[in-house]
C-alpha positions as CSV (number, residue, x, y, z in Angstrom):
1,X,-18.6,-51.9,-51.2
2,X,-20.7,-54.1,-53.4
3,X,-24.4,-53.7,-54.2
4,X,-26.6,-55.4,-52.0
5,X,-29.6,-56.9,-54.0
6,X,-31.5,-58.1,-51.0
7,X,-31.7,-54.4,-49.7
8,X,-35.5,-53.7,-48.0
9,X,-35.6,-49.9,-48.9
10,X,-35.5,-49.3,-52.8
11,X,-39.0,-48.1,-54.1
12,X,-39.9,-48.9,-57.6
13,X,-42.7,-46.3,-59.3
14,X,-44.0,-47.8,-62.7
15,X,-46.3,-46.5,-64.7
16,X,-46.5,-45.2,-68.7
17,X,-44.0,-42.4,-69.0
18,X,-46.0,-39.0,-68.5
19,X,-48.6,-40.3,-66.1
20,X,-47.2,-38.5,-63.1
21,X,-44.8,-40.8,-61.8
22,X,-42.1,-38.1,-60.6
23,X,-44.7,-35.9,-59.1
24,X,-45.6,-39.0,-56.9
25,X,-41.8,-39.7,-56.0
26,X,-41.8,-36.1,-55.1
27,X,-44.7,-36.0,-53.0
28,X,-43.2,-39.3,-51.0
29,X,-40.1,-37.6,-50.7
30,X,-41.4,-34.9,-48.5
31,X,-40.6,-37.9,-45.4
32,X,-37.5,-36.7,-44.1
33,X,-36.3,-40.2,-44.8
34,X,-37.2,-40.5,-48.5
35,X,-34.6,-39.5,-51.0
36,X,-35.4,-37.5,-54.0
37,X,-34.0,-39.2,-57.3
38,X,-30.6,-36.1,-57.7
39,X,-27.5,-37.4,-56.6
40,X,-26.4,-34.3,-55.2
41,X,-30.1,-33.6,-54.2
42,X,-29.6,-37.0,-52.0
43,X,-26.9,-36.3,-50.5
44,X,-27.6,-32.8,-49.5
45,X,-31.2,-34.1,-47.6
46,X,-29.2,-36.6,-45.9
47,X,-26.8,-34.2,-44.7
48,X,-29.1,-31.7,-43.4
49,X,-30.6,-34.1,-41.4
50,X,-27.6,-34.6,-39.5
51,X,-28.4,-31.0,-38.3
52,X,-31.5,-30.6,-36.3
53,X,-31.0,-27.1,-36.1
54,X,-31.1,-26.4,-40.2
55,X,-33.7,-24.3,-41.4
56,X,-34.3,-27.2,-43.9
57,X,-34.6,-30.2,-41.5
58,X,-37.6,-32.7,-41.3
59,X,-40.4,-32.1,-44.1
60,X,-38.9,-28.8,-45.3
61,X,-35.9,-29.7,-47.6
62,X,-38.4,-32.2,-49.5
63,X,-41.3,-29.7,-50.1
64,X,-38.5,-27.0,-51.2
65,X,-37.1,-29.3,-53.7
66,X,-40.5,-30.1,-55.3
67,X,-41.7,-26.4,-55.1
68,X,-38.7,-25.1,-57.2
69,X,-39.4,-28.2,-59.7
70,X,-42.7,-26.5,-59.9
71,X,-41.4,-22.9,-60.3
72,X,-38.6,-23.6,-63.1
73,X,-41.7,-25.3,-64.9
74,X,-43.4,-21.5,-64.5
75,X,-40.5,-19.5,-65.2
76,X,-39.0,-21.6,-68.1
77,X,-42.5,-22.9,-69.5
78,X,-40.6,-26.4,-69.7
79,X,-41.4,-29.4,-68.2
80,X,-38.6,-30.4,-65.7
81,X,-37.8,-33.4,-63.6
82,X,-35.6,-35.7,-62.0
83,X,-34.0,-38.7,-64.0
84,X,-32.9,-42.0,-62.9
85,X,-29.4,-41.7,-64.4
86,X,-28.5,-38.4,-62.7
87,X,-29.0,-40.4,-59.7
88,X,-27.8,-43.9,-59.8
89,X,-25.4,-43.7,-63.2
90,X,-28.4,-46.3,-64.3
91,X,-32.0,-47.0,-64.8
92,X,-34.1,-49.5,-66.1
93,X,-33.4,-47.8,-69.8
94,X,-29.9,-49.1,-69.7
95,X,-31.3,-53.0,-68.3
96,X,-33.3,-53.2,-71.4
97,X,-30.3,-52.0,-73.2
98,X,-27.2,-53.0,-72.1
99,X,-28.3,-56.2,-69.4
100,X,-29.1,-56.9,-66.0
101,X,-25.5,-56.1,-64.9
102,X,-25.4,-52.7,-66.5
103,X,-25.7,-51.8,-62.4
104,X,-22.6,-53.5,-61.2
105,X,-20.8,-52.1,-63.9
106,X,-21.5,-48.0,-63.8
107,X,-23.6,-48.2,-60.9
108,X,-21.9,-44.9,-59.0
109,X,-20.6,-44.9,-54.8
110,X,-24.0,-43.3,-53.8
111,X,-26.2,-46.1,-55.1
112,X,-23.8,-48.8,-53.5
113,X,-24.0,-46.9,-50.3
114,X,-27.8,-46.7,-50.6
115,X,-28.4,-50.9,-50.9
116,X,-26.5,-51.4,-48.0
117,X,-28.4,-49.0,-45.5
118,X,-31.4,-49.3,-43.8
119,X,-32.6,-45.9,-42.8
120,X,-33.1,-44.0,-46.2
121,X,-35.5,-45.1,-48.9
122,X,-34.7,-44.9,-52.3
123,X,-36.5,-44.8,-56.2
124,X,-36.1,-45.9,-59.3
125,X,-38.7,-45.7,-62.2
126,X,-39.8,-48.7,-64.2
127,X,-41.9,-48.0,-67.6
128,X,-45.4,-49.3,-67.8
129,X,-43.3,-51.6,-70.7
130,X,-40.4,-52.6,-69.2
131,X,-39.5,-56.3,-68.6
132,X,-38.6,-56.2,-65.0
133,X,-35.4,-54.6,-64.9
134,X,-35.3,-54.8,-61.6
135,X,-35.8,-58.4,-61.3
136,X,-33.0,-59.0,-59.1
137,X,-33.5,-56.2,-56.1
138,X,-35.9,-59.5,-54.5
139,X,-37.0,-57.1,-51.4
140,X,-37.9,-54.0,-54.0
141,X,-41.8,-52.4,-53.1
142,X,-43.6,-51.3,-56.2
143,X,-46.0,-48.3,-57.0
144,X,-47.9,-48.6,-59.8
145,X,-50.0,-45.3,-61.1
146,X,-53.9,-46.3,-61.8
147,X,-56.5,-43.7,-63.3
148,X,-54.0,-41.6,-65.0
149,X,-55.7,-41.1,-68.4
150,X,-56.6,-37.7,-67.5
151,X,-53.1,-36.3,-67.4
152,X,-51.8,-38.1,-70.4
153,X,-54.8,-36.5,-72.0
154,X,-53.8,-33.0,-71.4
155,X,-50.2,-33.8,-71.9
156,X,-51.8,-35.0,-75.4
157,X,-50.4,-39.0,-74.9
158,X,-51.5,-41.8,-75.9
159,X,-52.1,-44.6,-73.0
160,X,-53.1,-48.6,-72.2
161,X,-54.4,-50.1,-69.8
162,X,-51.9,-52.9,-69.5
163,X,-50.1,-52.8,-66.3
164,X,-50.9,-55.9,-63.9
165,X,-51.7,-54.6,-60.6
166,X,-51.8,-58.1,-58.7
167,X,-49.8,-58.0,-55.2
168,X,-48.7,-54.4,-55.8
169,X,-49.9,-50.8,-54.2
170,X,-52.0,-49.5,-57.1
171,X,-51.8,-45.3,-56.6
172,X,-54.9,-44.1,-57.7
173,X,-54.3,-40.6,-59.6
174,X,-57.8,-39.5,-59.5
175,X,-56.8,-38.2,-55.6
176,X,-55.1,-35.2,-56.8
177,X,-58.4,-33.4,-57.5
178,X,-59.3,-33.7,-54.4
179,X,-57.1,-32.4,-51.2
180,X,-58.5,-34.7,-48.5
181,X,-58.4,-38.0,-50.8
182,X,-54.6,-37.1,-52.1
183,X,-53.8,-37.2,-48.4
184,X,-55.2,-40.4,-47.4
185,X,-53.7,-41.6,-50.7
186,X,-50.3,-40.7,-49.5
187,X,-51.0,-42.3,-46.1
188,X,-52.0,-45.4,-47.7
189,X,-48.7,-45.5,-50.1
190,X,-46.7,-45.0,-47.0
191,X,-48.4,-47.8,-44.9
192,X,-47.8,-50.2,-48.1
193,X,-44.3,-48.7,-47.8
194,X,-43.8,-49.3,-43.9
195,X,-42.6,-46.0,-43.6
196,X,-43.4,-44.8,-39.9
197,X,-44.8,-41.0,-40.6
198,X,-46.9,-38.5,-39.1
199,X,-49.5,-36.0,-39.8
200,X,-47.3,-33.1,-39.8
201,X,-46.0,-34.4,-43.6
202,X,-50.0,-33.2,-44.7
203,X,-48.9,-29.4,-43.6
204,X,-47.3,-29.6,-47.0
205,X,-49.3,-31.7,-49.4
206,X,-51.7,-29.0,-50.4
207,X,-49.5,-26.3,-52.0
208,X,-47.7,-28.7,-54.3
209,X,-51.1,-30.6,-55.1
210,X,-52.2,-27.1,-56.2
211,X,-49.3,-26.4,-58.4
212,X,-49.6,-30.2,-60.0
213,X,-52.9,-29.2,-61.5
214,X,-51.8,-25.7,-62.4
215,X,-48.7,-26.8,-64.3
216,X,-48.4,-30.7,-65.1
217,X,-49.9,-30.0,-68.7
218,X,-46.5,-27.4,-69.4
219,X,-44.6,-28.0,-71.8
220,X,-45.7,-30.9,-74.0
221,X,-46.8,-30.1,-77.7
222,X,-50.1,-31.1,-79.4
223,X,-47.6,-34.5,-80.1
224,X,-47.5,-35.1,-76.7
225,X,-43.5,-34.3,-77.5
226,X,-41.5,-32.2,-75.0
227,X,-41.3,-28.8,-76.0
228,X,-37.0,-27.9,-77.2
């Protein structure tokens, strides 16, 4: 199977790295049909919904993976996340590095499988820096994070105000402080996305809203540096 580059369903979140950007993939991916960025992660959610009857079917197994993100962050006082490369075998790191092909040659059976369906949505993350690595997905949507300074303050990093925002959905950060605003954010982001959803995915917005403010400042040093 070869990777399809006109594929409709690969979402690309850029934004300066430690403006929020996986919190944001994680809130998305409560939709039953949006994939968290694990490999194995992935593949479990798309198995258990093949089972109606699982305990984690629909929203659940989404808001589950992001409230144990949240918890390891508690219990280890570490910031923890998702990366591109335990996904895909690749991410726009290794364009910049190694060339536009770097896909076609390490690109594992997963992310081939994933650009030639059409019922599971997909991300990468693109840095607020980064030359369009993705140049040649032509059918990718794009998030880009606005009114982030606030978190990259706390996190103690610097930030620009660089990022072109023509043409693209602009997620405006400033909704996490408020519950009602983050939800008709996520609605909006979902409408750009032309992801059919419905209210019940709001049940479970609040909690991990919550626990983003409690805990998105853990483990950074007064560097900004990830704590070892």
């Amino acid at each position: 199977m070869t990777i399809n580059f006109n594929c409709k369903n690969l979402i690309i979140i850029k934004y300066p790295i430690g403006a929020g950007g996986k919190f944001i993939s994680y809130m998305l991916g409560l939709h039953p049909f949006v994939l968290p960025q694990e490999r194995r992660l992935a593949q479990l959610k798309m198995k258990i919904n093949e089972n109606k009857n699982h305990p984690l079917y629909g929203h659940r197994i989404g808001y589950e993976i992001a409230r144990r993100i949240f918890a390891k962050k508690i219990q280890t006082n570490r910031h923890k996340e998702f990366g591109g490369i335990d996904f895909a075998n690749w991410n726009g790191d290794l364009v910049e590095q190694e060339g536009l092909d770097i896909d076609q040659r390490v690109a594992n059976d997963l992310w081939h499988e994933l650009t030639n369906q059409k019922k599971y949505y997909f991300f990468q993350l693109e840095r607020a820096e980064a030359k369009n690595p993705y140049q040649r997905y032509v059918n990718r949507k794009t998030i880009y994070l606005k009114n982030y300074q606030w978190i990259l303050q706390r996190r103690n990093r610097s930030f620009s105000d660089n990022m072109n925002l023509e043409d693209k959905f602009a997620f405006d950060m400033n909704s996490i402080k408020d519950c009602d605003s983050f939800k008709q954010e996520i609605s909006n982001c979902l409408v750009y996305l032309q992801i059919p959803f419905d209210d019940t995915l709001f049940d479970y917005t609040e909690n991990l809203r919550l626990n983003f403010l409690d805990t998105f400042d853990i483990g950074f040093d007064k560097k900004g540096e990830l704590l070892t």
